[in-house]
N, C-alpha and C positions, 0 to 999 in steps of 0.2 A: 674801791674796785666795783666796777660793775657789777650787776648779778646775775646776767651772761654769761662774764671773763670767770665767774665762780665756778656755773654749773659746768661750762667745758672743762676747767679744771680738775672738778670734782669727775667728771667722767672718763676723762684720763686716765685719772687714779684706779677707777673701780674696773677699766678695760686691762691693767696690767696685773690685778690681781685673778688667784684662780691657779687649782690643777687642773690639768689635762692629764686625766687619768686615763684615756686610752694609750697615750705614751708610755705606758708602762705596762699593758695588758697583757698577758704572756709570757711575762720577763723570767718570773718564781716561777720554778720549776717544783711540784710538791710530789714525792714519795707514796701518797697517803691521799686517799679521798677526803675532799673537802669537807663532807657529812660526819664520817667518822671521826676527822680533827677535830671538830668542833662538837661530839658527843664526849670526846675523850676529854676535851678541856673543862669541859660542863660539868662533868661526872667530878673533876676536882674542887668544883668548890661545895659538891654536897660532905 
């Protein structure tokens, strides 16, 4: 095989991988400040 016919190959691959994480941006809905979740979880592993 070429090494060409590799690298389009190989870039194929690497364009269908990946999140698109603003697809999800908003989705969770939280109860609870972000800050304070993450003090409160903190505070459990002391």
């Amino acid at each position: 095989m070429p090494k060409e016919e590799v690298s389009n190959a190989l870039r194929k691959l690497r364009s269908k991988r990946g999140l698109k994480a603003m697809k999800y941006c908003g989705i969770i809905k939280w109860n609870e400040d972000g800050l304070k979740f993450q003090k409160r979880l903190r505070s459990e592993w002391d």
